[in-house]
C-alpha positions in Angstrom: 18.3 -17.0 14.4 18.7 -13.2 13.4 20.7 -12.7 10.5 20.7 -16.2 9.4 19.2 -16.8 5.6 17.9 -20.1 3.8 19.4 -20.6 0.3 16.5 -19.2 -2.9 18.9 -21.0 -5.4 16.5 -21.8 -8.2 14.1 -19.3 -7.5 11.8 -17.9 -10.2 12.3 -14.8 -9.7 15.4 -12.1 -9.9 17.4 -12.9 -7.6 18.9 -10.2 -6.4 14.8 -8.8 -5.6 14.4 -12.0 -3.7 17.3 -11.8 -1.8 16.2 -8.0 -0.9 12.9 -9.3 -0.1 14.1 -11.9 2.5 16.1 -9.2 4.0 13.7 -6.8 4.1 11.1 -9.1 6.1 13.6 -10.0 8.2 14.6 -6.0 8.9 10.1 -5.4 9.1 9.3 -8.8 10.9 12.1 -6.9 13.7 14.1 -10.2 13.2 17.0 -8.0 11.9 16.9 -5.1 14.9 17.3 -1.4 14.2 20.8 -0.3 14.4 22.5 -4.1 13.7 25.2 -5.3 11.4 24.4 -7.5 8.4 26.5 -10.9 7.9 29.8 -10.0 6.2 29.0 -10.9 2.3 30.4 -14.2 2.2 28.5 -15.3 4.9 25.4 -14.1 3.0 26.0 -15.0 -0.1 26.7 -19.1 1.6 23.3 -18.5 3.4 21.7 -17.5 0.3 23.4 -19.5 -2.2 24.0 -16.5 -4.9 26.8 -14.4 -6.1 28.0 -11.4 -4.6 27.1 -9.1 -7.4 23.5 -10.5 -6.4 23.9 -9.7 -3.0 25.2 -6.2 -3.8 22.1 -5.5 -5.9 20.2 -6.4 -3.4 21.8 -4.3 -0.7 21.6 -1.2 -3.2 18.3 -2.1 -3.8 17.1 -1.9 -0.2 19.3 1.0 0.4 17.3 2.9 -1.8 14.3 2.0 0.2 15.6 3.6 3.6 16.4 0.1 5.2 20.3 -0.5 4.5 23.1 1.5 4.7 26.9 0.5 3.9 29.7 2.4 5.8 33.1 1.6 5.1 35.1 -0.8 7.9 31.7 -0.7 9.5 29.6 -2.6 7.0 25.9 -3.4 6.1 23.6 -1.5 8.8 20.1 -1.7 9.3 18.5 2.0 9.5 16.5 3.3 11.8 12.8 3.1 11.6 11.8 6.5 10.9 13.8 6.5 7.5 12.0 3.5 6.3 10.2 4.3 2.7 6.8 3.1 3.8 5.2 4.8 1.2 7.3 2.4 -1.3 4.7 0.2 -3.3 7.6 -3.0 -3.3 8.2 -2.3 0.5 4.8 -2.1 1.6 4.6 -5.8 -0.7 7.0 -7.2 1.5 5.0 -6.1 4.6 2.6 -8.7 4.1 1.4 -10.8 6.4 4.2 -9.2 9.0 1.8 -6.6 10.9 -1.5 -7.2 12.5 -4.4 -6.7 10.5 -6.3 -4.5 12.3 -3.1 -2.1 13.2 -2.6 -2.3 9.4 -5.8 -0.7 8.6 -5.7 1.9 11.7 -2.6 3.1 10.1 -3.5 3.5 6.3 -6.7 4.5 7.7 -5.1 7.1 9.1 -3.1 7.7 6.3 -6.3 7.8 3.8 -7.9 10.3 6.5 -5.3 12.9 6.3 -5.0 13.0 1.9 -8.3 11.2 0.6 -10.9 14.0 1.4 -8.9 16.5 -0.1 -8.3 14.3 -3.5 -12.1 14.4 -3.4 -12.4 17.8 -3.6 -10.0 18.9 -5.9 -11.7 15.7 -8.0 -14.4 17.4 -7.8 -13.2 20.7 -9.4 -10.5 19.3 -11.7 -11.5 16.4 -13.0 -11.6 16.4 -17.3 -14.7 15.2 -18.8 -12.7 11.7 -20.1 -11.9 11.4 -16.0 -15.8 11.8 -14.9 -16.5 9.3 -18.1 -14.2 6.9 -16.5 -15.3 7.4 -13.0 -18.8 7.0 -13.9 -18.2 3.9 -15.7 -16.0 2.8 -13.0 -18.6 3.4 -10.5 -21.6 1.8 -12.1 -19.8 -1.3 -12.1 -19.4 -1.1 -8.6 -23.2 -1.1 -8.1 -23.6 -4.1 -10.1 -21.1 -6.4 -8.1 -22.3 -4.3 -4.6 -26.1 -5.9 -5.3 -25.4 -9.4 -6.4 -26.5 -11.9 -4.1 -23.3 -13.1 -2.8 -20.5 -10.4 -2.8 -18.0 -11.5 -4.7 -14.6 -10.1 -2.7 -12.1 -10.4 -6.1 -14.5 -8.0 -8.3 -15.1 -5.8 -5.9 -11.6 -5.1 -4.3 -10.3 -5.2 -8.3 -13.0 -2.0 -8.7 -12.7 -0.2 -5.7 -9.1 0.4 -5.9 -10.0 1.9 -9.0 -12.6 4.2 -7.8 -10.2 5.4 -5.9 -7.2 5.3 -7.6 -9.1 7.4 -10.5 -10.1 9.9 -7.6 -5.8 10.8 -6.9 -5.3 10.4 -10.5 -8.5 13.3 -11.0 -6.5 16.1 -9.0 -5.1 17.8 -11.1 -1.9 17.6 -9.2 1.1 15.9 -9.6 2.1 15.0 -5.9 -1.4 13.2 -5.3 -0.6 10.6 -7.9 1.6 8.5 -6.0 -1.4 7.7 -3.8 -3.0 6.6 -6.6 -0.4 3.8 -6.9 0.0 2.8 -3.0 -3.4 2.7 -3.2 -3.2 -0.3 -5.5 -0.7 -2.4 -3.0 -2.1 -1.5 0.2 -6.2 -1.5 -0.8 -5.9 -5.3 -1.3 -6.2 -6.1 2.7 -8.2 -3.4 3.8 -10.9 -3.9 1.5 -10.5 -7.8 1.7 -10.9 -6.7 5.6 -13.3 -4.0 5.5 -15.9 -5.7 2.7 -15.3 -9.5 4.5 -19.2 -9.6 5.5 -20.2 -8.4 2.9 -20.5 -4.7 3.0 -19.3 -2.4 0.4 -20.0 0.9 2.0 -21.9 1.4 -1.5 -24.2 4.5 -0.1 -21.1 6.4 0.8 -19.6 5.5 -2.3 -22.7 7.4 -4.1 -22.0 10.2 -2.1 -18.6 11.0 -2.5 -19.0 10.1 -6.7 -22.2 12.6 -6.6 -20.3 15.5 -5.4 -17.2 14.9 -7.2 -19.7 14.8 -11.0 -21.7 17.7 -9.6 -18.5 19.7 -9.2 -19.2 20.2 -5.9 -15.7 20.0 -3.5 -17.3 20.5 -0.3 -19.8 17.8 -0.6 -17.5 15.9 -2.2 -15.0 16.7 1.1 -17.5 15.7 3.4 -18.8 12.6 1.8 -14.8 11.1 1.9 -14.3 12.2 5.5 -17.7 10.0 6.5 -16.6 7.1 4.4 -13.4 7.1 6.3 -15.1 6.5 9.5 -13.7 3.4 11.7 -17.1 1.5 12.0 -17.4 1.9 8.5 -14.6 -0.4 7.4 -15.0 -2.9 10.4 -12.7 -0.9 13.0 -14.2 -0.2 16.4 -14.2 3.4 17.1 -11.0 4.8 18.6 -11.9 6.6 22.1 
């Protein structure tokens, strides 16, 4: 039932992160609603079978992430949705396997739509010469694993998160290089989605890593917006 916790004693991990990882799928899975009171902490801390300086770790922890708050005489609350950290590389960890797939990759979709073609562009105009090295390195090696026989998925989600990545980290701005990291948690299903028969969107790959060594940002602009095309990643078309 809601609110109600199976013991992690004997866990491998920190416990106070596994306990704020069970609550936290609970509060994403909508198991834990919006607006509700958590257990009191002994009740917790019986369910999970830990300490209360665990628990209390764990609350701060998730507090920090938008999805607790702790009011005195009112105790633990869930927070409402819109002040969830969904841009928080742990958070978005914990969301696996909770949302649809193909709602998943509408939304980062989305989210790629309105920051990627940009990066691309000021990659294009900023990027040092030891960043074009790397991208060019990093984007041979993509050609070599896009035209063996059988794609092989690992390889190639492993290298195009850091195409990419190297991309937000070739800005020349600051505020684009947390993309660069949520890239890294949340590329792992898309491109497992996107590239499952096989296709690695390897043309427009070319395209977007020719304008960005030839220095030119509105090719470069361009090329990233037609990349991020629904059909191109698997998506049908949204009408």
């Amino acid at each position: 039932m809601a609110g109600s916790f199976n013991s992690i004693a004997g866990s491998k991990r920190s416990l106070h992160v596994q306990v704020a990882r069970e609550i936290a799928r609970g509060i994403l899975s909508g198991n834990l609603a919006q607006g509700s009171i958590l257990p009191g902490e002994m009740t917790l801390c019986e369910q999970f079978g830990i300490s209360r300086t665990a628990l209390r770790e764990a609350v701060k922890l998730l507090t920090s992430k938008g999805l607790l708050e702790s009011r005195p005489k009112v105790g633990t609350k869930v927070v409402d949705r819109a002040y969830w950290n969904f841009l928080d590389p742990q958070l978005i960890e914990w969301m696996d396997g909770l949302a649809d797939i193909d709602q998943f990759c509408f939304q980062f979709l989305g989210l790629r739509r309105a920051i990627e073609p940009e990066a691309c562009a000021l990659a294009a105009q900023f990027a040092t010469a030891e960043q074009r090295i790397e991208l060019s390195e990093t984007f041979q090696e993509m050609v070599e694993v896009a035209s063996e026989d059988e794609l092989n998925i690992e390889h190639w989600t492993d290298v195009d998160m850091r195409f990419h990545s190297l991309i937000f980290n070739s800005t020349g701005n600051d505020f684009y290089l947390p993309f660069g990291n949520i890239l890294t948690t949340m590329f792992v299903n898309f491109i497992v989605h996107s590239s499952e028969e096989g296709n690695t969107c390897i043309n427009e790959h070319r395209e977007i890593y020719d304008a960005i060594m030839a220095g030119n940002s509105d090719k470069a602009r361009q090329a990233s917006a037609n990349h991020l095309q629904e059909g191109k990643h698997r998506l049908p078309a949204v009408s």
